[in-house]
N, CA, C and O atoms as a MOPAC input file, in Angstrom:
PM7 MOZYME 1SCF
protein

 N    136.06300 1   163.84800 1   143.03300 1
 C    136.79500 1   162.66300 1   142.58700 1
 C    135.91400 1   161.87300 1   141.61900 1
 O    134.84600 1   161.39600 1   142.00400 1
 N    136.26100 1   161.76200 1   140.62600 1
 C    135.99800 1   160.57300 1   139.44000 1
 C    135.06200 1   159.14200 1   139.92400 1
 O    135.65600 1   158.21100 1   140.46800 1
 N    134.09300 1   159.09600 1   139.76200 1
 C    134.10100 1   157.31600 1   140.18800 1
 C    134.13000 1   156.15700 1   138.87300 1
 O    133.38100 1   156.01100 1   137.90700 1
 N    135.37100 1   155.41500 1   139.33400 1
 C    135.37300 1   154.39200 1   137.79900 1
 C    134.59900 1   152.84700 1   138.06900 1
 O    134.67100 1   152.31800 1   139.17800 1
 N    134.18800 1   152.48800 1   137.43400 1
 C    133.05200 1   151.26900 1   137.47700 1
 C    134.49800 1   150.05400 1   137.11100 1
 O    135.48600 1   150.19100 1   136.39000 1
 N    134.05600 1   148.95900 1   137.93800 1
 C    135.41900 1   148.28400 1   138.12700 1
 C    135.70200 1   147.93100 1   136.60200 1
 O    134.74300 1   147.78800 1   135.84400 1
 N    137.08700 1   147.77900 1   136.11500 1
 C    137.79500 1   147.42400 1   135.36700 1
 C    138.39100 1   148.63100 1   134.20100 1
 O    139.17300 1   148.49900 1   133.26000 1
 N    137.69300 1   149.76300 1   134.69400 1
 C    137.82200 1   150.95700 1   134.18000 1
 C    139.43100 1   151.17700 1   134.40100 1
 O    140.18200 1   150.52200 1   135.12400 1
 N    139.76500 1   152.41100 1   133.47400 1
 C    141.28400 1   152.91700 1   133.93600 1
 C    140.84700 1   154.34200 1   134.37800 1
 O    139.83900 1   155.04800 1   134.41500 1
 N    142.51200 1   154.37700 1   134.77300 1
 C    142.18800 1   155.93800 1   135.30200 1
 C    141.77900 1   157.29100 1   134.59000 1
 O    142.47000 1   157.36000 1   133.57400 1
 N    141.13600 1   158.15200 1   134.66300 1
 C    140.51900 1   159.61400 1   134.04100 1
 C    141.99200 1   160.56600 1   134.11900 1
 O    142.42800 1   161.20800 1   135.07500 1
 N    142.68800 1   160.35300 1   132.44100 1
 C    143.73400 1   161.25600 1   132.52000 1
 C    143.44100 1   162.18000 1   131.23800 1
 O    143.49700 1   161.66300 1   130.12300 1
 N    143.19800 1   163.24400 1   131.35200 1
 C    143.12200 1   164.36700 1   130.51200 1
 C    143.80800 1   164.52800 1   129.90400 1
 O    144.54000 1   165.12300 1   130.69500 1
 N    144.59600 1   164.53200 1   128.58800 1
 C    145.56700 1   165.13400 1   127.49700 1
 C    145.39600 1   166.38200 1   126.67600 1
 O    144.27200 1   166.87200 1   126.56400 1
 N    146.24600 1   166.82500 1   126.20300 1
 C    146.42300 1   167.84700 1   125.07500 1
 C    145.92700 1   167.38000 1   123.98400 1
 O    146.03000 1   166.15600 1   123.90200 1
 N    145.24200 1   168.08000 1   122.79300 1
 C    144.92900 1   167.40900 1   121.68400 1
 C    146.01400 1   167.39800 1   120.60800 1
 O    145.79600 1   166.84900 1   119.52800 1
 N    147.61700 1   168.21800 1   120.98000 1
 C    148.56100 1   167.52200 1   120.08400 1
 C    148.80900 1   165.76600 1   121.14300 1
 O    149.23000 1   164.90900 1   120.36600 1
 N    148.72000 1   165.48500 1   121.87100 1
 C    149.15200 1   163.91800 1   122.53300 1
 C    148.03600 1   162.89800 1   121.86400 1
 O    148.09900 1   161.74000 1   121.45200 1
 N    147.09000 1   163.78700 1   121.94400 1
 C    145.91600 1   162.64300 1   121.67900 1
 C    145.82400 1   162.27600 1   120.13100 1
 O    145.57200 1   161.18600 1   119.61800 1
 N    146.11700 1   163.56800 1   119.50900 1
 C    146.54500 1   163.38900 1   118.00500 1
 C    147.40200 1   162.37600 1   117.32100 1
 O    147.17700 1   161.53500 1   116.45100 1
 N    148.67600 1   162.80600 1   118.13600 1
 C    150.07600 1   161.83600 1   117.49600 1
 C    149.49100 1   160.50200 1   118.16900 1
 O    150.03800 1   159.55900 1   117.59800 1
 N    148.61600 1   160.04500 1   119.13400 1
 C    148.54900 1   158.50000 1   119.44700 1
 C    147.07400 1   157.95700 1   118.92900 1
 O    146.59600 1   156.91700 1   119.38300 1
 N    146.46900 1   158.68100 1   118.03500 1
 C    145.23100 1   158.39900 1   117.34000 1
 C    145.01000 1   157.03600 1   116.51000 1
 O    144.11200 1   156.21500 1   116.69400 1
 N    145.90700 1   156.99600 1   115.67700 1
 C    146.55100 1   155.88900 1   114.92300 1
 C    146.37500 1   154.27100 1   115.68300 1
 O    145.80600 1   153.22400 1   115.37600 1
 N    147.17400 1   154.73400 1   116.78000 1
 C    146.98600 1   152.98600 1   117.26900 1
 C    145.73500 1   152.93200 1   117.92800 1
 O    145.54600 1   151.72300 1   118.06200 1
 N    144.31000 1   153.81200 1   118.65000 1
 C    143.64500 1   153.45700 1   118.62600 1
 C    142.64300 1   152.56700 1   117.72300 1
 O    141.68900 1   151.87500 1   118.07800 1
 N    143.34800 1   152.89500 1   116.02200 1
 C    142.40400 1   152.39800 1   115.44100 1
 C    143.10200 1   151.07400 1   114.46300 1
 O    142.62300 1   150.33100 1   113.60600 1
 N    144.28300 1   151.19800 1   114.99600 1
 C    145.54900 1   149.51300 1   114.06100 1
 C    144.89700 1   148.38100 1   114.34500 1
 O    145.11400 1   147.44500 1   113.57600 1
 N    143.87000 1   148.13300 1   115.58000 1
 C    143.59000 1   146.91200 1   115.39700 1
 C    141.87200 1   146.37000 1   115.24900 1
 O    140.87700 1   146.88300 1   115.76000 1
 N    141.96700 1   145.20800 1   114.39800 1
 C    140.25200 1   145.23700 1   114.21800 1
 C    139.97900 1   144.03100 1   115.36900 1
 O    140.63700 1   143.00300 1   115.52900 1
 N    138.64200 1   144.55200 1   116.21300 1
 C    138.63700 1   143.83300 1   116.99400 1
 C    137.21500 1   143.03200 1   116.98200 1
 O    136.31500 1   143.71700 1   116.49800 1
 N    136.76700 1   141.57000 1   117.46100 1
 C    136.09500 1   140.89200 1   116.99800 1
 C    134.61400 1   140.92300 1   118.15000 1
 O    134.23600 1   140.08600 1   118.97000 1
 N    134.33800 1   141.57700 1   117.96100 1
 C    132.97400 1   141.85800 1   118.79300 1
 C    132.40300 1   140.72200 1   120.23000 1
 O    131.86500 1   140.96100 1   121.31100 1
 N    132.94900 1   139.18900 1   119.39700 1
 C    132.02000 1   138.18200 1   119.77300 1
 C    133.25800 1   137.24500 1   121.06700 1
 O    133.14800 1   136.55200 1   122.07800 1
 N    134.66000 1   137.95600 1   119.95900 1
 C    136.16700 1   137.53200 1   121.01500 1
 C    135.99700 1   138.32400 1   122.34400 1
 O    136.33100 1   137.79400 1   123.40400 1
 N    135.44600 1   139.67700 1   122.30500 1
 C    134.96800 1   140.56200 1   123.45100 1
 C    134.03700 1   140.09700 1   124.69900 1
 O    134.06600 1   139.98200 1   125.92400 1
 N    133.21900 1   139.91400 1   123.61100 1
 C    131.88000 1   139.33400 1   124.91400 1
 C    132.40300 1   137.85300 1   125.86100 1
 O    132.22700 1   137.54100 1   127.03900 1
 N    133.14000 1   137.13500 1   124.65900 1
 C    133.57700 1   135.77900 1   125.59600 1
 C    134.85900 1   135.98000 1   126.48300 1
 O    135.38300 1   135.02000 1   127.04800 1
 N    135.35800 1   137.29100 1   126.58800 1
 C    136.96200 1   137.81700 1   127.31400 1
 C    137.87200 1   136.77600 1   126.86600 1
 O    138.56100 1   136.11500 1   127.64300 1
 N    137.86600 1   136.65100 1   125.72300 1
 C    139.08200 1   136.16200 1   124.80600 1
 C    139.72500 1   137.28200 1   123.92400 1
 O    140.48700 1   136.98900 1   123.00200 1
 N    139.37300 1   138.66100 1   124.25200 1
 C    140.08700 1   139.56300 1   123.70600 1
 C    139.77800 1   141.01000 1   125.07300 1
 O    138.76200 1   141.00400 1   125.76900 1
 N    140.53000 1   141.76100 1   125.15400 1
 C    140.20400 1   143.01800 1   126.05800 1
 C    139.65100 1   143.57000 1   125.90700 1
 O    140.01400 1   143.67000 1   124.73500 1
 N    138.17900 1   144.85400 1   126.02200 1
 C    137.68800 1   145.68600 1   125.78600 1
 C    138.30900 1   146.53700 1   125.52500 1
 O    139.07400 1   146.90300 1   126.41700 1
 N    138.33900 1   147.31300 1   124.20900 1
 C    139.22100 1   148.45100 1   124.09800 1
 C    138.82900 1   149.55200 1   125.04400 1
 O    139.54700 1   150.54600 1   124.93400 1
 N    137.87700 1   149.63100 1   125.94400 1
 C    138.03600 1   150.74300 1   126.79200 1
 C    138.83200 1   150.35200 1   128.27900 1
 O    138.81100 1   151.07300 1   129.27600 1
 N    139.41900 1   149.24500 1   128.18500 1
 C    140.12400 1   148.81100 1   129.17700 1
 C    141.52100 1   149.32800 1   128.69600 1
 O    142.54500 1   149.44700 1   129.36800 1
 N    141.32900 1   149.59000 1   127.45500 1
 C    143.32100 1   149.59700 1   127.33100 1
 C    143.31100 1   151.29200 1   126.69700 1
 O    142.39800 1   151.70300 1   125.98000 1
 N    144.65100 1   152.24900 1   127.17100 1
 C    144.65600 1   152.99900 1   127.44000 1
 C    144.98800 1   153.57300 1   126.00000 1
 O    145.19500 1   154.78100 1   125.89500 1
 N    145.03800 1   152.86500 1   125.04300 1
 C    145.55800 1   153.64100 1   123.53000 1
 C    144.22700 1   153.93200 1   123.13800 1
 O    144.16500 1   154.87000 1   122.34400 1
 N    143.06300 1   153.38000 1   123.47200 1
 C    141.73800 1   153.78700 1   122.75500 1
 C    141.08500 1   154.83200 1   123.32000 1
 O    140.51000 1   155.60200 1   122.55100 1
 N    141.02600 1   155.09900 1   124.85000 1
 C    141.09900 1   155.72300 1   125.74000 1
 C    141.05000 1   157.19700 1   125.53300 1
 O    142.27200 1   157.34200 1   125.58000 1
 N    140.58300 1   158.46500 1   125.33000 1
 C    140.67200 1   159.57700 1   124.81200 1
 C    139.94500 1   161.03600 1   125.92200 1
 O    138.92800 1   161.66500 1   125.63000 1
 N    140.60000 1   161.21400 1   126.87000 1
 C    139.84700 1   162.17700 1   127.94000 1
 C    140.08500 1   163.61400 1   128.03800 1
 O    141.21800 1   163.94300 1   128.38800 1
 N    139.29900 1   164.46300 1   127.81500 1
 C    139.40700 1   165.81800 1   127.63300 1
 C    138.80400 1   166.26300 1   128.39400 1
 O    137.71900 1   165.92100 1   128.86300 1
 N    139.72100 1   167.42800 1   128.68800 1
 C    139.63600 1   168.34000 1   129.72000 1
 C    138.03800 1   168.82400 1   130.27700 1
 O    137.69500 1   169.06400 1   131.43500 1
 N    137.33700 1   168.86300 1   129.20000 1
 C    135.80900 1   169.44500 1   129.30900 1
 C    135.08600 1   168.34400 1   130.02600 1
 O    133.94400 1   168.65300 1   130.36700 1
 N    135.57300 1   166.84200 1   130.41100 1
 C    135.08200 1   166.07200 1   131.28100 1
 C    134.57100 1   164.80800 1   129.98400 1
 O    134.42800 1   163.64300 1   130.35700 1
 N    134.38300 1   165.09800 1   128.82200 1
 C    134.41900 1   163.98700 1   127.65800 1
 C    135.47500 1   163.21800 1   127.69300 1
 O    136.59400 1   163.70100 1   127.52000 1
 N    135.22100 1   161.48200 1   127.99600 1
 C    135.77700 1   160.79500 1   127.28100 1
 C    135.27800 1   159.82700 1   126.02600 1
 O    134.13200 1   159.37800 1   126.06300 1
 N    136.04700 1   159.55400 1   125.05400 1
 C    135.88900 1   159.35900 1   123.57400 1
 C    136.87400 1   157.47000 1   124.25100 1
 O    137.85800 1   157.48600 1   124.99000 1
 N    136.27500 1   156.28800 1   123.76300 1
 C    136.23600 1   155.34300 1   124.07200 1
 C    136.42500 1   154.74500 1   121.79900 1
 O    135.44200 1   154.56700 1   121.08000 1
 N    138.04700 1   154.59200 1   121.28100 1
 C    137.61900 1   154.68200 1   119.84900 1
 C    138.45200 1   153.48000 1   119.53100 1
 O    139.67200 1   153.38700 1   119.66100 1
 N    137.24400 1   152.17200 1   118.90100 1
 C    137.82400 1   151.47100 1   118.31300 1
 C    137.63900 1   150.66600 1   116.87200 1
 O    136.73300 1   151.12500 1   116.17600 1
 N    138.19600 1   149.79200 1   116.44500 1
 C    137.49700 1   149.39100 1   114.85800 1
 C    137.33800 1   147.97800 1   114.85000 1
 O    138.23800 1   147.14600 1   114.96700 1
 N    135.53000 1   147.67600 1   114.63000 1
 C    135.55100 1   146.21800 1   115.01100 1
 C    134.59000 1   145.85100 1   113.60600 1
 O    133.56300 1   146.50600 1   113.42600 1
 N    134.94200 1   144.88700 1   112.73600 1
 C    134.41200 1   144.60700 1   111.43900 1
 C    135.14900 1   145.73400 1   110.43500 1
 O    134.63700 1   145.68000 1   109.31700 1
 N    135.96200 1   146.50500 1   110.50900 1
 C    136.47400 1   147.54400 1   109.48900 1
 C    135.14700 1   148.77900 1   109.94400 1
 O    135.09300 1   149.76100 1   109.20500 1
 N    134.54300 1   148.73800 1   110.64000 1
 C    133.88200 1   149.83900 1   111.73700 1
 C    134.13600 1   150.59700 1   112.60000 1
 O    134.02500 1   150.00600 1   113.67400 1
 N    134.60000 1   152.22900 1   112.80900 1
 C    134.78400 1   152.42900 1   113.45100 1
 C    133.63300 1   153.05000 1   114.68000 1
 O    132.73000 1   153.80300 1   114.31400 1
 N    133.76800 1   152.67800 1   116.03600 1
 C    133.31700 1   152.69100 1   116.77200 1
 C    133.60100 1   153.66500 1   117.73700 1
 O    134.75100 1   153.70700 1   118.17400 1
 N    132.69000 1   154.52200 1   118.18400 1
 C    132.95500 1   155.80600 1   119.11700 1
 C    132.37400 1   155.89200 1   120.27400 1
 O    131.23000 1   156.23400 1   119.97300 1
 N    132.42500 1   155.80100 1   121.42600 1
 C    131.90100 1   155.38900 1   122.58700 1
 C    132.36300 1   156.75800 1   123.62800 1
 O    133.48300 1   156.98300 1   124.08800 1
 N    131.07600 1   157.57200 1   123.81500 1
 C    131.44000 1   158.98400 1   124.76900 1
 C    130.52300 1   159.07900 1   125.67800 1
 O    129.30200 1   159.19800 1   125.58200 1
 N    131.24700 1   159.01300 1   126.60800 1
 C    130.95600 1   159.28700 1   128.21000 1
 C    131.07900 1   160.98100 1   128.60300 1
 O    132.19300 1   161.43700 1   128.34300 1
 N    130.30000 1   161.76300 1   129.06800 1
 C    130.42100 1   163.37900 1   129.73400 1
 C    130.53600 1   163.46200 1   130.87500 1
 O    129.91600 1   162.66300 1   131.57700 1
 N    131.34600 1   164.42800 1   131.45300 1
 C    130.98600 1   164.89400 1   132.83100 1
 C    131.38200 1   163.23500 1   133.49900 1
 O    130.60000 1   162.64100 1   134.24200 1
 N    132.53500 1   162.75000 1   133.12900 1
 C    133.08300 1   161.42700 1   133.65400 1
 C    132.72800 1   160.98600 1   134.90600 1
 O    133.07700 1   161.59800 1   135.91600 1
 N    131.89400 1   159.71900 1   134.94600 1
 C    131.51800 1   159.62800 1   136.18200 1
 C    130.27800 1   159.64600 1   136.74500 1
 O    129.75900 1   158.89100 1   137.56700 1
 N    129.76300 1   160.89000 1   136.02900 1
 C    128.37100 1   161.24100 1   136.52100 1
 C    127.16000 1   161.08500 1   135.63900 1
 O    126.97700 1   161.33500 1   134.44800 1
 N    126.25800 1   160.51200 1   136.74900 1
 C    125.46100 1   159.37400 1   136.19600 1
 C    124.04300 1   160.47200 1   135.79000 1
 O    123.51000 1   161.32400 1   136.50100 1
 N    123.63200 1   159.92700 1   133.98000 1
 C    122.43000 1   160.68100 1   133.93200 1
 C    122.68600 1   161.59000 1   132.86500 1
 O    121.78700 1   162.13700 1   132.22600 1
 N    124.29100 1   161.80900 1   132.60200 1
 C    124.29500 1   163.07300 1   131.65400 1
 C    124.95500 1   162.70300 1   130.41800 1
 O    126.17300 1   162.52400 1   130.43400 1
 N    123.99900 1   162.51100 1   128.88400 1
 C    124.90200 1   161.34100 1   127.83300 1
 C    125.27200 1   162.72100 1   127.34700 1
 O    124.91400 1   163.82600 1   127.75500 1
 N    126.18500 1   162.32200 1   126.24300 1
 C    127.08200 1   163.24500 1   125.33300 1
 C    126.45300 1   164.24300 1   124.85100 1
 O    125.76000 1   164.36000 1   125.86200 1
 N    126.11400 1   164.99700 1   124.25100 1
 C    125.59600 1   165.90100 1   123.08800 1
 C    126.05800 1   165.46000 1   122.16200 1
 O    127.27300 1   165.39600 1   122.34900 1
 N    125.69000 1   164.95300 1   120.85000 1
 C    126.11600 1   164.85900 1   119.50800 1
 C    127.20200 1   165.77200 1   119.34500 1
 O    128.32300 1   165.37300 1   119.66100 1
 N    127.04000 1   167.05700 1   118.85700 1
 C    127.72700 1   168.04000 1   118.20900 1
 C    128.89700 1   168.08600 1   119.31700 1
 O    129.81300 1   168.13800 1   118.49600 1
 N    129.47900 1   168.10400 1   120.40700 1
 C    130.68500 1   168.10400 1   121.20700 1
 C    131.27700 1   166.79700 1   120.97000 1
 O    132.49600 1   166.79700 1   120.79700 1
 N    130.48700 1   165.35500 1   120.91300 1
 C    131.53200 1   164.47100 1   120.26300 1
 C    132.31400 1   164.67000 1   119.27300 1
 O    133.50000 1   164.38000 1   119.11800 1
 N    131.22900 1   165.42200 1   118.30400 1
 C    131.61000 1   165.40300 1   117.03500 1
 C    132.81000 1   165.96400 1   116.72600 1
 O    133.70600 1   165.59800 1   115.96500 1
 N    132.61700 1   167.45900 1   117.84300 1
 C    133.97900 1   168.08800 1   117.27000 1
 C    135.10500 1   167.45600 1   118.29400 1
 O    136.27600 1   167.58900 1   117.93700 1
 N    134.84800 1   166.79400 1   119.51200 1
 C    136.04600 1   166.07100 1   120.14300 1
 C    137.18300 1   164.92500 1   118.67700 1
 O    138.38900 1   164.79000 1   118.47300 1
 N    135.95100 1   164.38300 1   118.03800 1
 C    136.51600 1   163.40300 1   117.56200 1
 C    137.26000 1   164.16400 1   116.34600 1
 O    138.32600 1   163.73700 1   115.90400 1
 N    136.81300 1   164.97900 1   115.98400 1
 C    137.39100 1   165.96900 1   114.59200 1
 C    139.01900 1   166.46800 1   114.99100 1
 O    140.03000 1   166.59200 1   114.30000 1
 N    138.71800 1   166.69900 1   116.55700 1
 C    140.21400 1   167.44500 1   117.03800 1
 C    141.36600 1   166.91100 1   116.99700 1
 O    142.48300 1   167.39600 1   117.18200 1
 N    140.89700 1   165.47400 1   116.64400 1
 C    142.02900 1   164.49400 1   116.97400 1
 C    142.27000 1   163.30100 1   115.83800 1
 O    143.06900 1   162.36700 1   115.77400 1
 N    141.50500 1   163.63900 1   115.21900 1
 C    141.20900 1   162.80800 1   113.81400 1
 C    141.36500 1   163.65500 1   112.60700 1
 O    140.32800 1   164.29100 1   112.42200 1
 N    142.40700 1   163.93800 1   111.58400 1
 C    142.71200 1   164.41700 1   110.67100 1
 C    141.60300 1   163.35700 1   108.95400 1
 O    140.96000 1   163.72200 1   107.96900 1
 N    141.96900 1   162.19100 1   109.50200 1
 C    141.32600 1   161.09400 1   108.31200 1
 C    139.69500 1   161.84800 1   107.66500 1
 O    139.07800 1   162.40500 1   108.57300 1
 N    139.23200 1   161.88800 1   106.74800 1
 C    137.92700 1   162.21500 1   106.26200 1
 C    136.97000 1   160.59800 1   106.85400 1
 O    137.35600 1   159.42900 1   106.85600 1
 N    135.74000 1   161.16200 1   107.26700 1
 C    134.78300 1   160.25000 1   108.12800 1
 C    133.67600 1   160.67800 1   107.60000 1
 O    133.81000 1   161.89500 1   107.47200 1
 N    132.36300 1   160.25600 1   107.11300 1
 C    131.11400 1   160.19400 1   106.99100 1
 C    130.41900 1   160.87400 1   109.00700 1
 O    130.58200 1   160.26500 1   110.06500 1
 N    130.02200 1   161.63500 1   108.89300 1
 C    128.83100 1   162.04200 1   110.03500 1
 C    128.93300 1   160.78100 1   111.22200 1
 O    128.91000 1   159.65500 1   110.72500 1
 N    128.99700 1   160.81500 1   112.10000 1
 C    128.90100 1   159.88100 1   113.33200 1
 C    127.08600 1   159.37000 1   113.15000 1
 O    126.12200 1   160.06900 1   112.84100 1
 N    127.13400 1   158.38300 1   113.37400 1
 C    125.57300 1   157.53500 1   113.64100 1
 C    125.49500 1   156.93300 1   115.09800 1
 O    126.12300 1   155.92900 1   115.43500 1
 N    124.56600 1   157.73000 1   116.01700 1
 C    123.67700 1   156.93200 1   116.87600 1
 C    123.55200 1   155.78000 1   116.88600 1
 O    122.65700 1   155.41000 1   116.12600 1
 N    124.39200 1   154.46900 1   117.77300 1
 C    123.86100 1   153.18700 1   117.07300 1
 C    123.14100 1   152.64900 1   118.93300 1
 O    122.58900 1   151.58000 1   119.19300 1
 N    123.31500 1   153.37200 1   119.54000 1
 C    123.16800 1   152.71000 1   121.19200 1
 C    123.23300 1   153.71500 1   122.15400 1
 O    123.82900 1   154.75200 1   121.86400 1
 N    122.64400 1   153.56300 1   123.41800 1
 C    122.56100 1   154.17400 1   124.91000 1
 C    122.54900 1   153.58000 1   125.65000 1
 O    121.57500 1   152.85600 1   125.85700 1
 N    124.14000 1   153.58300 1   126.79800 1
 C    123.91500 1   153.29400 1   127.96300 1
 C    124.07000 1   154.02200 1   129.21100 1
 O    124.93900 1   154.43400 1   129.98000 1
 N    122.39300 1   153.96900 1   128.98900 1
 C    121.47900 1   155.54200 1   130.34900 1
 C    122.46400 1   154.90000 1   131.63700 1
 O    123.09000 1   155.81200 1   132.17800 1
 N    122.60600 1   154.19600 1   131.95100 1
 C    123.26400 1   153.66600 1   133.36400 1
 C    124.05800 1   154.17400 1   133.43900 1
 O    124.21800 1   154.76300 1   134.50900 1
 N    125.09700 1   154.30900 1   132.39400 1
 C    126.63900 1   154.47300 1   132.85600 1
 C    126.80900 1   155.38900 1   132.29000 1
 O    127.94400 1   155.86300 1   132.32500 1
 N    125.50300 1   156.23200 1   131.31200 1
 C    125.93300 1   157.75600 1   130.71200 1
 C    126.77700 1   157.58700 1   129.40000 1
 O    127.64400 1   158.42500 1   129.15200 1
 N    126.52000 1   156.36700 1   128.41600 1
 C    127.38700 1   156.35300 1   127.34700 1
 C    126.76300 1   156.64300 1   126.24300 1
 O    125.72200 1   155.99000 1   126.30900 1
 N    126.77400 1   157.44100 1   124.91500 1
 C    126.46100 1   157.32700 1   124.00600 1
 C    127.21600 1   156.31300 1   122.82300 1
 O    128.38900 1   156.47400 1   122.48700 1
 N    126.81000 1   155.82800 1   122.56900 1
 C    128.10000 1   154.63700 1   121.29400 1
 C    127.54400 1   155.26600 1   119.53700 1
 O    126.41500 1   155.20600 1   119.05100 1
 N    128.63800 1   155.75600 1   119.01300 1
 C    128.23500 1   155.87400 1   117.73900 1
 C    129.27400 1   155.06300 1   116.83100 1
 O    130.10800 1   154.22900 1   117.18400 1
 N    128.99400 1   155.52800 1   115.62800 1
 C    129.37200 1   154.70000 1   114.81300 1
 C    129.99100 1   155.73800 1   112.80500 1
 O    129.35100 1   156.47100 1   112.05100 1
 N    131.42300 1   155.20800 1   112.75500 1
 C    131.46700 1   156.05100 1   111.72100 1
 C    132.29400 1   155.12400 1   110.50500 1
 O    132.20800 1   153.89900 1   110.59300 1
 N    132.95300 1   155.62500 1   109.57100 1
 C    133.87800 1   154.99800 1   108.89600 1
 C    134.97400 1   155.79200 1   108.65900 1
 O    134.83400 1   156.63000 1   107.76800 1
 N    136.15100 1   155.73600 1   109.29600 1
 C    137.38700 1   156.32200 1   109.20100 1
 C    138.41100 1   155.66400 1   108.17500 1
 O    138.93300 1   154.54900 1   108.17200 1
 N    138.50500 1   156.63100 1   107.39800 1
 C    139.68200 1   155.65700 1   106.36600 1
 C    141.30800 1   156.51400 1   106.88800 1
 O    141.44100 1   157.73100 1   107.01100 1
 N    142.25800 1   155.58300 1   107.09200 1
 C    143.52300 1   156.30000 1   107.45300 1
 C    144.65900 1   155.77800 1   106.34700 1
 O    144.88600 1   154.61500 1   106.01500 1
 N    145.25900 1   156.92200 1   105.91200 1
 C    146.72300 1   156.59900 1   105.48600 1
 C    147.79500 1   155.70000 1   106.44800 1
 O    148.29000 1   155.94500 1   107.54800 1
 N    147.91800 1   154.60900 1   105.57300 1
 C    149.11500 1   154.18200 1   106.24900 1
 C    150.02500 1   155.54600 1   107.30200 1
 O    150.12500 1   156.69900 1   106.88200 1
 N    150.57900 1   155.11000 1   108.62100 1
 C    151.51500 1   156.47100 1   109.00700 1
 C    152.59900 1   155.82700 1   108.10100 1
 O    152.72300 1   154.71900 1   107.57900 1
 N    153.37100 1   157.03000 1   108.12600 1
 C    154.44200 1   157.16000 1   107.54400 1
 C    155.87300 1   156.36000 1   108.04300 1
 O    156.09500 1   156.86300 1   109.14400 1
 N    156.61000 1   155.67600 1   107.85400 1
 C    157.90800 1   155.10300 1   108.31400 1
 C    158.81300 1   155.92500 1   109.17600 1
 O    159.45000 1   156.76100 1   108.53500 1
 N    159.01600 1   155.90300 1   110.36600 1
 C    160.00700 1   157.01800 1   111.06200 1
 C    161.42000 1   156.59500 1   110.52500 1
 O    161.70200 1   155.62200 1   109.82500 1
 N    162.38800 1   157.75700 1   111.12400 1
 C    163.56800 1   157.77500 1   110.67100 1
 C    164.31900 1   156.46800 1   111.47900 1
 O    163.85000 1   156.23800 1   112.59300 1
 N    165.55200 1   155.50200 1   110.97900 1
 C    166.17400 1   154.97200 1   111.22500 1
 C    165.06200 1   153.35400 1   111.23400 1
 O    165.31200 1   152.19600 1   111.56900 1
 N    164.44800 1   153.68600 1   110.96800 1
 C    163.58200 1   152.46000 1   110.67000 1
 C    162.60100 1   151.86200 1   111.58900 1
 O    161.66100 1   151.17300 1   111.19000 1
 N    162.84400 1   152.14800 1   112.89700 1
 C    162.02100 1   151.38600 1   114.04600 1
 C    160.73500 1   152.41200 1   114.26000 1
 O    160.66700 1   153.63900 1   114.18500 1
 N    159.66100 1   151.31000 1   114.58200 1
 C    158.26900 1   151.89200 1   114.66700 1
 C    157.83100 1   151.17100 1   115.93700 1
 O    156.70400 1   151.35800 1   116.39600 1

């Protein structure tokens, strides 16, 4: 069983077509680093659109704060001691990210909770307008 550190959500594994088509709104909103720390805004790893868990026990934690995007991967969910490997983020985040990105950057480690935090620049096309108009 999973152990989640309080305020965590639950460890749900997806397909990388699900995680694909909901990629987008992980990254629609820019979020203010400093609104975070004072809980005048949610941690995007509290809310489940940023949220990204694969089967291999990686979760990908992806949000955009300053026009930054931010990558936050946890391995082996849960278990304490074991940070990401570079090159398996890399291609987690590739699987699910079509947009062209500059190389992920190392910006932080947290040995406690097993997180690596990197850091990239994702540029996205507007999505496209669905049919009948509602989005």
């Amino acid at each position: 069983m999973m152990r989640l550190h309080a305020g965590q959500i639950d460890w749900r594994p997806e397909s990388i077509a699900s995680m694909r088509a909901r990629f987008h709104r992980a990254v629609e909103d820019n979020y203010d680093d400093e609104a975070v720390k004072l809980c005048l805004q949610t941690q995007p790893g509290r809310q489940r659109k940023h949220v990204f868990d694969f089967e291999d026990g990686i979760r990908l934690v992806i949000s955009v704060s300053e026009g930054r995007c931010t990558v936050s991967a946890s391995f082996g969910y849960g278990t304490p001691g074991t940070i990401p490997q570079f090159e398996r983020v890399t291609a987690r985040l590739d699987s699910i990210c079509d947009a062209p990105h500059p190389p992920l950057k190392m910006i932080g480690l947290i040995a406690g909770r097993s997180v690596a935090v990197y850091e990239t620049e994702i540029r996205l096309e507007p999505e496209p307008a669905r049919a009948g108009g509602v989005s």
